[in-house]
C-alpha positions in Angstrom: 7.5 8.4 10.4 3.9 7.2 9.8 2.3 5.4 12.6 -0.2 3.1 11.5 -2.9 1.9 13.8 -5.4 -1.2 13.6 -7.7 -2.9 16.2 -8.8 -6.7 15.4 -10.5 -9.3 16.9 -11.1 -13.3 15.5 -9.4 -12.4 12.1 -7.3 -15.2 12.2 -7.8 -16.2 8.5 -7.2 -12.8 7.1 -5.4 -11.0 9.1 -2.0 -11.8 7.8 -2.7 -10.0 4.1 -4.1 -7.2 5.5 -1.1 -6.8 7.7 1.5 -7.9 4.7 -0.6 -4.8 2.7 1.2 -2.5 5.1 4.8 -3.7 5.9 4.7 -4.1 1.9 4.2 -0.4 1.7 6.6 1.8 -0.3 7.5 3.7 2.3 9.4 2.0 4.8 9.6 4.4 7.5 6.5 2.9 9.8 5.6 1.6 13.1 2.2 -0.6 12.8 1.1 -0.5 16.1 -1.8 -3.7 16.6 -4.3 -3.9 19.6 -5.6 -7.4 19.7 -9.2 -7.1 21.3 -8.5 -10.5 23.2 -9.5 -12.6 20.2 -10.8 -16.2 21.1 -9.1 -17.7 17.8 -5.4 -17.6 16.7 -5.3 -13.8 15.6 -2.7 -13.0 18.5 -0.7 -15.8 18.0 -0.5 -15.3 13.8 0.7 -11.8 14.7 3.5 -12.5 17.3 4.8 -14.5 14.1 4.7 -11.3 11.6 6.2 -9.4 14.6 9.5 -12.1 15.1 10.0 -11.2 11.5 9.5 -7.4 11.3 10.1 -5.6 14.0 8.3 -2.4 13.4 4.8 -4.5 14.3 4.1 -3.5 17.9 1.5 -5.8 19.4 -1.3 -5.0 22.4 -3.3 -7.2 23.7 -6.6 -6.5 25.7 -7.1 -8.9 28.9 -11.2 -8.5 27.8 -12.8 -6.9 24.9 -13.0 -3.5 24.5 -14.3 -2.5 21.3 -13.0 -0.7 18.7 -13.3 3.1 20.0 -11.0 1.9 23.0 -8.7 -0.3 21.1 -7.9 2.1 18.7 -6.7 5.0 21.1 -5.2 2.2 22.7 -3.3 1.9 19.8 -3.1 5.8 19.3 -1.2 6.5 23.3 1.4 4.6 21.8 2.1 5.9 18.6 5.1 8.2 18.0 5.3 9.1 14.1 4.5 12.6 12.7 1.3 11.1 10.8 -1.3 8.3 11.5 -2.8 5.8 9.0 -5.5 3.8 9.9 -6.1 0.2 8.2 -8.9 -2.8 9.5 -8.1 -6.2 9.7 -9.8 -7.7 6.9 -8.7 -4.7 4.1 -6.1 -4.5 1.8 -3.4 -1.1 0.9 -2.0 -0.7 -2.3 1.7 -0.4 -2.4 1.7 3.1 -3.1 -0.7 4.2 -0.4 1.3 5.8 2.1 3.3 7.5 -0.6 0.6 8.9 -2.3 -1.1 10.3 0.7 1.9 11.2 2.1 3.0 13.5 -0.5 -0.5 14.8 -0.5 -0.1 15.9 3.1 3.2 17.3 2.7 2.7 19.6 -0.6 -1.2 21.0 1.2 -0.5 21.8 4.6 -4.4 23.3 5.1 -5.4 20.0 5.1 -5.1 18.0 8.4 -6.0 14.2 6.8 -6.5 12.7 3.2 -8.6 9.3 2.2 -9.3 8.2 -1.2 -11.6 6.2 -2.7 -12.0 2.3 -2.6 -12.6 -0.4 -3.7 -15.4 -2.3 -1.8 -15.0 -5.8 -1.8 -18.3 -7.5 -1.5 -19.3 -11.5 -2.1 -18.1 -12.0 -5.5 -18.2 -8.6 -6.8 -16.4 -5.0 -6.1 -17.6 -1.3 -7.1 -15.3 2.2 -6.9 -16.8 4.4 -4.7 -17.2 7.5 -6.1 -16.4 10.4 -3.2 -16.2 13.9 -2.8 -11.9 14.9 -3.6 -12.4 18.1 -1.3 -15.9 17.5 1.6 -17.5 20.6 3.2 -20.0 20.3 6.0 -23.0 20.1 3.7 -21.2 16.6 2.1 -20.2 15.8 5.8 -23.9 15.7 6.8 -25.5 14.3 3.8 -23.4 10.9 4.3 -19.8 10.2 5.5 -17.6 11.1 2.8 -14.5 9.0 4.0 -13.8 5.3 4.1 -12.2 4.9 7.2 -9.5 2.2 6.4 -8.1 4.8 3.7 -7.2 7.6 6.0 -4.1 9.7 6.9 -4.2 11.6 9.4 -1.4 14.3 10.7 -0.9 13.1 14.4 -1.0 16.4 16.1 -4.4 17.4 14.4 -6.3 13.8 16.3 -4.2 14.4 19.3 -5.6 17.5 19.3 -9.0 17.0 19.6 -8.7 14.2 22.2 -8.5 10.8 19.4 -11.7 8.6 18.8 -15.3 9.5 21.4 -15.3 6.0 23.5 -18.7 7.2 24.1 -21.7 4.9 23.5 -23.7 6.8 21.4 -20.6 6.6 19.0 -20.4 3.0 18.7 -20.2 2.0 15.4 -20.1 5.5 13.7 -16.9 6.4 15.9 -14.8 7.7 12.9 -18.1 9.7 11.2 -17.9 11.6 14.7 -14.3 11.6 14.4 -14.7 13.8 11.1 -17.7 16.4 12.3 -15.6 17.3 15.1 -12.8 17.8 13.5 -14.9 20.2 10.9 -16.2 21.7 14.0 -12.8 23.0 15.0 -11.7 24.1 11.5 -9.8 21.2 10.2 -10.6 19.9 7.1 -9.7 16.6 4.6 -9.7 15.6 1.5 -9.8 12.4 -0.9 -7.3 11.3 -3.4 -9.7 10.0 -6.0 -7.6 6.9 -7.2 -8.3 3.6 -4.9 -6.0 2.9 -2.3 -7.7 0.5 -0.4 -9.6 -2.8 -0.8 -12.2 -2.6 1.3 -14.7 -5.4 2.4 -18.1 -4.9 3.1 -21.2 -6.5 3.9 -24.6 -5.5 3.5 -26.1 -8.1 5.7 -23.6 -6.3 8.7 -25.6 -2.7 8.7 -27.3 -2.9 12.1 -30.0 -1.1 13.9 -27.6 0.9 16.2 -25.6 2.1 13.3 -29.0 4.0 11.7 -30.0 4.8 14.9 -26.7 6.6 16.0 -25.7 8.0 12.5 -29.6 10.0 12.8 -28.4 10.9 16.3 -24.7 12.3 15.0 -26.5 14.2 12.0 -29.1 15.6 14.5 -26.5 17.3 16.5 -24.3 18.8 13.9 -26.8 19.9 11.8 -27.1 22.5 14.8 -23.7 22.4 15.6 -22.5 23.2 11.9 -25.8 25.9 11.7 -27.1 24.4 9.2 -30.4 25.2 8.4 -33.4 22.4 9.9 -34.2 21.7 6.6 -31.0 19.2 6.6 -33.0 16.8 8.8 -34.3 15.3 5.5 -31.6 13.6 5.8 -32.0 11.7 8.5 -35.7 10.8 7.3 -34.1 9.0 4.2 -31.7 6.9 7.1 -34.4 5.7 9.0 -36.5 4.7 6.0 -33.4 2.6 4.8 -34.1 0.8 8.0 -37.1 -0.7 6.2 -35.0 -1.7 3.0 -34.0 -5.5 3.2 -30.4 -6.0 3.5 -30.4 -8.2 -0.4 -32.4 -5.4 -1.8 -29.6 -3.2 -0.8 -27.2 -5.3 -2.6 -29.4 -5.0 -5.7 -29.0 -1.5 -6.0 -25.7 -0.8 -5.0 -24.6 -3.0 -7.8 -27.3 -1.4 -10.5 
């Protein structure tokens, strides 16, 4: 059984197609397991209607926010399938996701989690990403080589290594940490390179504390992966981005 795992909060008006994505799934065999981060609009109550009519959506619902590191191993302490998807609340799954990925993990056991490529979904225009099928470290620390809402994970692999940091220094770049540690302690993942996922994304969204702890995350595994100090050219190129204007980024992404 997959288990797949979502945190929301105030997605009222989308919500329901990103949910649909997944129950529509061609593999059937799933428990969706939704933490509602105490919403303030009608998220929870749009849900409780999916889950009267399919009952393999299991709803939590935080009494006050938590964020999204807390919601989501929340949502992990409950899960009981032999893998774990993950999927946001304003993204969409192709049909064949969970097959495809499935049958990835299945026929390469050295590999603990799979993603794939994506669609991103921005204004009114959209662009493939184009990542690494098989990341090392050295693609790990040059930028995160995994869209979040496209992975598979085995369960006992996260479980392993103690599910998401809730640590503050992780906000925001939770699952990038996520993915160092697990390359610290010798798992590894790949990417199917066909999209699976429709994946929204704003450039106006990229905030201060996301630069700020993704040059913090690099800075420690760089050491922690023994790579040499040269690496930390890296994290010069983040911080200058912090000086790019978030339509210029737009611009080029799109060029």
């Amino acid at each position: 059984m997959i288990s797949v795992i979502m945190s929301t909060y105030n997605r009222g008006k989308k919500i329901s197609r990103s949910v649909e994505s997944i129950l529509q799934q061609t593999v059937r065999d799933i428990e969706f397991i939704i933490c509602d981060d105490c919403s303030t609009d009608d998220t929870y109550s749009t849900l409780q209607k999916i889950a009267k009519s399919d009952n393999r959506v299991k709803l939590i619902k935080n009494e006050h926010n938590m964020g999204l590191q807390k919601s989501l191993n929340r949502c992990l302490s409950q899960c009981n399938g032999d893998y774990i998807a993950r999927m946001d609340d304003d993204d969409f799954s192709l049909p064949d996701r969970f097959e495809t990925q499935l049958k990835f993990l299945q026929d390469n056991p050295e590999y603990s989690f799979v993603g794939s490529n994506a669609d991103e979904v921005f204004d009114d225009h959209s662009l493939v990403t184009d990542l690494p099928s098989h990341p090392d470290k050295f693609d790990l620390i040059k930028r995160n080589p995994y869209v979040h809402p496209s992975i598979m994970m085995r369960a006992s692999v996260i479980k392993a290594v103690g599910g998401y940091s809730e640590a503050i220094n992780h906000l925001r770049v939770e699952d990038y940490e996520l993915w160092m540690r697990l390359y610290k302690n010798g798992y590894k993942g790949a990417n199917i390179k066909r999209p699976l996922v429709e994946y929204s994304k704003s450039f106006t969204n990229t905030k201060f504390l996301d630069r700020k702890n993704t040059i913090r995350l690099v800075h420690q595994y760089i050491f922690a992966f023994n790579l040499p100090i040269f690496y930390e050219y890296i994290n010069v190129l983040t911080a200058a981005k912090l000086l790019v204007p978030a339509k210029l980024k737009r611009l080029i992404r799109l060029i």
